[in-house]
C-alpha positions as CSV (number, residue, x, y, z in Angstrom):
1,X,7.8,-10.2,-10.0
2,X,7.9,-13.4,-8.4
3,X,5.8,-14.0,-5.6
4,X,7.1,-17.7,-4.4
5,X,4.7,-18.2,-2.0
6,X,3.2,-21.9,-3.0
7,X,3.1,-24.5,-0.6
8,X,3.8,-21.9,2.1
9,X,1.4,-21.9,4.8
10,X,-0.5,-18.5,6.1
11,X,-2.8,-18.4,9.5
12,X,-4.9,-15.2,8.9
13,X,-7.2,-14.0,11.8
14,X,-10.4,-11.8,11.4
15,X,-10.8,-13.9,8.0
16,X,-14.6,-13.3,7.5
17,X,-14.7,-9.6,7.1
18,X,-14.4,-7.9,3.7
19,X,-10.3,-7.7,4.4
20,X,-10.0,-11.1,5.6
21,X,-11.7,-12.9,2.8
22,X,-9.7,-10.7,0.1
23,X,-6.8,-11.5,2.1
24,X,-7.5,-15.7,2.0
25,X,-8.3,-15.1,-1.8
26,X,-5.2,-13.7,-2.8
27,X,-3.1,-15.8,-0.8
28,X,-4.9,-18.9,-2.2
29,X,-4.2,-17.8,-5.7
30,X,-0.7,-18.2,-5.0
31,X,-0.9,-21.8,-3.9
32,X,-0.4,-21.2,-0.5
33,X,-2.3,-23.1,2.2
34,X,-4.4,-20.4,4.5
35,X,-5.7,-21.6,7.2
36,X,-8.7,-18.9,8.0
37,X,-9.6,-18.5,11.7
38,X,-12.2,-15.8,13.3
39,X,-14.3,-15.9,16.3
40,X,-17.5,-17.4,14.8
41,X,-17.6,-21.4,15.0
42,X,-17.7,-21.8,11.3
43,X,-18.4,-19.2,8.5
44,X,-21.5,-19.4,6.4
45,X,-19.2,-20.1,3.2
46,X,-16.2,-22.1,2.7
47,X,-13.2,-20.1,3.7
48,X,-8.9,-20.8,3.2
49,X,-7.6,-24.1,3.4
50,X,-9.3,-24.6,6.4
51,X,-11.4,-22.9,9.0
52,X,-10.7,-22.4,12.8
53,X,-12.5,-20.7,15.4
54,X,-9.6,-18.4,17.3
55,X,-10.9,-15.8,20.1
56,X,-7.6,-13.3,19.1
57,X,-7.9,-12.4,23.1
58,X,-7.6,-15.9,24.9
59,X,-3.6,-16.9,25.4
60,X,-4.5,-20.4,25.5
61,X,-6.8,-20.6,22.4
62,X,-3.6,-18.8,20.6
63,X,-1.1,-21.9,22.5
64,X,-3.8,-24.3,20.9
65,X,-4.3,-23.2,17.7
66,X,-0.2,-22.8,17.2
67,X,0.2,-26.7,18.5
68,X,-2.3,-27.5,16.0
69,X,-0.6,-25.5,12.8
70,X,2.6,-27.8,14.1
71,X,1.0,-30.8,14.4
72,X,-0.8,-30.7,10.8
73,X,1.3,-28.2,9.0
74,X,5.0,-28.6,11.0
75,X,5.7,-25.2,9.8
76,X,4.3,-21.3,9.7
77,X,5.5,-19.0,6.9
78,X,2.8,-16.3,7.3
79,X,1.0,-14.6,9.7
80,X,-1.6,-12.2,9.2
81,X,-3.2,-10.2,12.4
82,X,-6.4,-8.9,10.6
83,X,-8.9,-8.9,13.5
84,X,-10.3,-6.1,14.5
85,X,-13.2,-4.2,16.1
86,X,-14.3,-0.2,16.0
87,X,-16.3,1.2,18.1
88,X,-17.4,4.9,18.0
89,X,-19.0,7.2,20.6
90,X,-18.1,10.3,22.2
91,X,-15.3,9.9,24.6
92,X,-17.3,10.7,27.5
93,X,-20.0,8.5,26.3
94,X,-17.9,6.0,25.8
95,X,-18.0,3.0,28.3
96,X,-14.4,1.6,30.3
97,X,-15.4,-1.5,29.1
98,X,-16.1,-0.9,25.3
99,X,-12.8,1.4,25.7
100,X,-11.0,-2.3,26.6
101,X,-12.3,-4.5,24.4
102,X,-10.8,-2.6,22.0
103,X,-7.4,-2.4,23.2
104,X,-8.0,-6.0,24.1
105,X,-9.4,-7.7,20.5
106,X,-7.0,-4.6,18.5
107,X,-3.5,-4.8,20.6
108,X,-3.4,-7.9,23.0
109,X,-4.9,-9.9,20.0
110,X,-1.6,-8.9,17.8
111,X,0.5,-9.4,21.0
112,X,-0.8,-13.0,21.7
113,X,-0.3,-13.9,18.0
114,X,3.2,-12.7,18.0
115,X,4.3,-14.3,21.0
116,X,2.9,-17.6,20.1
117,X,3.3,-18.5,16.7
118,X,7.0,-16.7,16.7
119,X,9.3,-19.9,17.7
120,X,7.4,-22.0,14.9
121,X,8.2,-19.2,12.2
122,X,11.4,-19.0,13.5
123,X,11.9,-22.8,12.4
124,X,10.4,-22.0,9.2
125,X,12.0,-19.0,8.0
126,X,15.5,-20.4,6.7
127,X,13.4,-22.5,4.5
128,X,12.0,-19.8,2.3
129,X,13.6,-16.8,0.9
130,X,13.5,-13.4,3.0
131,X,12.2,-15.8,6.0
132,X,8.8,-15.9,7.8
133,X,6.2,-12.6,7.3
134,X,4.1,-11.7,10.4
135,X,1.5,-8.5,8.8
136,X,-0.2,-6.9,11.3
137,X,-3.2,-4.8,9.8
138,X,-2.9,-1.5,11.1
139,X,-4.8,1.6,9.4
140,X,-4.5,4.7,8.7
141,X,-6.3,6.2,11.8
142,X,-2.9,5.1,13.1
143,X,-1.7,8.5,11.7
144,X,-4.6,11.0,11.5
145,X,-7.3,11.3,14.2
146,X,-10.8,11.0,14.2
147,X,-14.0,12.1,15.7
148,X,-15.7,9.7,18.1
149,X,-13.3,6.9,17.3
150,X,-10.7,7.6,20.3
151,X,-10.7,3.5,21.2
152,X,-10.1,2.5,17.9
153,X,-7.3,5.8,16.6
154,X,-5.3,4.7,19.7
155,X,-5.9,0.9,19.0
156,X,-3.9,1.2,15.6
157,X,-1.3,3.2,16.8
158,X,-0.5,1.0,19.7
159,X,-0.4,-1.7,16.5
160,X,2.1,0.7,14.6
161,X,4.5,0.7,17.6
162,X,4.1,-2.4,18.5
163,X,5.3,-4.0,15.0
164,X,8.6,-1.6,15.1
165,X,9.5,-2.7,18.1
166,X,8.6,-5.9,17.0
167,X,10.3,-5.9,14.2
168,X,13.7,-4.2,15.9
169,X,14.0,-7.1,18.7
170,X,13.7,-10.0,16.3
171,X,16.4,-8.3,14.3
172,X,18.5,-7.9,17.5
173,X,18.1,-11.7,18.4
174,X,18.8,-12.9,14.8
175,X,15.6,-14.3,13.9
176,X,14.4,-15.1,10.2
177,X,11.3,-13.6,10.4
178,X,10.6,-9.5,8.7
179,X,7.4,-7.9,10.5
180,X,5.4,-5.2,9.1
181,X,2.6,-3.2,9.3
182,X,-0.3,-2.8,6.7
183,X,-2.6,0.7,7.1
184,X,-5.7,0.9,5.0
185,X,-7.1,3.9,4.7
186,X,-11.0,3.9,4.2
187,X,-12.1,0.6,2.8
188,X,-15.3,0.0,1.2
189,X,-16.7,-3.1,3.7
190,X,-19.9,-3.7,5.5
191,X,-17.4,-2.4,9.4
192,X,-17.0,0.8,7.6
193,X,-20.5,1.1,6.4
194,X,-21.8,0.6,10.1
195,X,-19.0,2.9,11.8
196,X,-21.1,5.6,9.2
197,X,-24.3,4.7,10.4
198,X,-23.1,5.2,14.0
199,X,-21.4,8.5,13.1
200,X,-24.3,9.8,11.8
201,X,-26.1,9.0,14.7
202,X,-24.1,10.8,16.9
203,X,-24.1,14.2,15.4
204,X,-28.0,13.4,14.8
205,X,-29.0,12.8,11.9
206,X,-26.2,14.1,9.3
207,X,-26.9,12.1,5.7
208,X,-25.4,9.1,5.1
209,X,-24.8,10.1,1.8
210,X,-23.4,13.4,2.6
211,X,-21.0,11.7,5.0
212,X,-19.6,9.1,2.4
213,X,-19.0,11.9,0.0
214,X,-16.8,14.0,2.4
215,X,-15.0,11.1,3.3
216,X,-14.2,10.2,-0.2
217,X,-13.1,13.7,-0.3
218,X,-10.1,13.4,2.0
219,X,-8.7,10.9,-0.2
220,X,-6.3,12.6,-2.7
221,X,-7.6,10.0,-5.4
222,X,-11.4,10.5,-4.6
223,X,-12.5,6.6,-3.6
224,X,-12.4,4.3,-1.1
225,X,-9.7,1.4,-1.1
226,X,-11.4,-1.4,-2.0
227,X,-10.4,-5.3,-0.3
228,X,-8.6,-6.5,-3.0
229,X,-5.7,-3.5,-3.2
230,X,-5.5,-4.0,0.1
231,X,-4.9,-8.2,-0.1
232,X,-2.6,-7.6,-3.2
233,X,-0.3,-5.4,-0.6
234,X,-0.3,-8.4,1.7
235,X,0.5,-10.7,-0.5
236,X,3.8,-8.6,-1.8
237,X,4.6,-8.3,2.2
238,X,4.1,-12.2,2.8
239,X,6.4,-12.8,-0.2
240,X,10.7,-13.3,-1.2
241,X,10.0,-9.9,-3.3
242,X,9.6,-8.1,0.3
243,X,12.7,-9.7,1.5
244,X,14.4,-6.9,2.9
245,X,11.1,-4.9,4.0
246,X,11.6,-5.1,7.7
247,X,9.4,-2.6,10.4
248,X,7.7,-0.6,8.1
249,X,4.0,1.2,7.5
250,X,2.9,0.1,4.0
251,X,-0.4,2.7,3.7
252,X,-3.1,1.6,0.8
253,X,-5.0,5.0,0.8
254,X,-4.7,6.6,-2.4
255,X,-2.9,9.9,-0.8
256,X,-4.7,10.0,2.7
257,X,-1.9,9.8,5.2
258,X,0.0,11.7,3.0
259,X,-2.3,14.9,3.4
């Protein structure tokens, strides 16, 4: 299957967790310029293309950035909405403010990246075959609930929704550009390893061990996704060979939604 993506250009955010970096790697292998951003000033290693610091939440550090991509680049084929926080308490433990920062960094983050970067994909997307990708990472607490992570459940499904529509209003208006959502289900990364600490925590003191095992569990194939499967699904969305997958829920979860 032919992937097409060299000398495309792909501005991923939340680059320097476990996801991101799979995601720059991947895309790289393909020839395609990334151009990594996260909130950090610079990452300890060499990164994408190129590195950029991008707070997901600030309007005008998105109208920036995008002016910069068209300065250097003059075009955008791919954009990947990968930031992303967690937080996990009990809901009434849980303070208003940690509650927005969620919504603000998981939903407002996507938002802000859509508005802005869509009239520059919108030039690209006749250049390339099945037009510009925008993949918002999702996950697959979008679909099944869980303890102590209200902020974050309601976070990915306001992601979910928001793609469809997305993806329905560009189609009404013509433009070249497919949207689509990408839902993990557990992945093995140092967020997931801390949102197990913290969960452990709070129902004082189960195992670590014992926790890990019984989330394993709820996967039909028995493991964790790692990065890379989830990267490999992001770089069939960003390509021609998903030309005609438009507003859909691509789940990497070996069987969890699915239960």
């Amino acid at each position: 299957m032919e992937m097409d993506l060299k000398n495309s250009v792909a501005l991923i955010t939340g680059a320097t967790g476990n996801i991101g970096r799979a995601i720059c790697e991947a895309l790289g292998r393909e020839g395609v310029t990334v151009i990594a951003t996260d909130i950090m000033s610079a990452p300890a290693t060499p990164m994408g293309s190129e590195y950029r610091q991008l707070d997901v939440t600030s309007e005008n550090a998105w109208q920036d950035l995008i002016a910069a991509v068209r300065a250097d680049h003059r075009r955008l084929d791919i954009l990947i909405n990968n930031a992303g926080i967690a937080p996990m308490d009990r809901l009434q433990d849980m303070s208003l403010a940690d509650w927005r920062r969620c919504q603000t960094i998981n939903v407002d983050g996507i938002f802000l990246g859509l508005k802005h970067a869509i009239d520059l994909m919108c030039e690209t997307g006749p250049k390339r075959r099945g037009g510009s990708s925008i993949i918002n990472i999702a996950s697959g607490a979008a679909d099944k609930p869980a303890a102590f992570s209200s902020a974050y459940c309601t976070s990915k499904a306001a992601v979910r929704m928001l793609t469809r529509t997305a993806a329905v209003e560009f189609g009404k208006l013509g433009y070249p550009v497919r949207v689509n959502s990408v839902h993990p289900g557990v992945v093995r990364s140092q967020m997931f390893d801390a949102i197990v600490e913290r969960y452990s925590e709070i129902t004082g003191g189960t195992p670590v061990d014992e926790l890990h095992a019984a989330i394993k569990a709820g996967h039909p194939l028995g493991r964790y996704v790692e990065p890379e499967e989830v990267a490999d699904v992001v770089v069939f969305l960003a390509s021609g060979a998903a030309r005609y997958v438009h507003g859909d829920a691509l789940h990497i979860d070996g069987g969890y939604a699915a239960g």
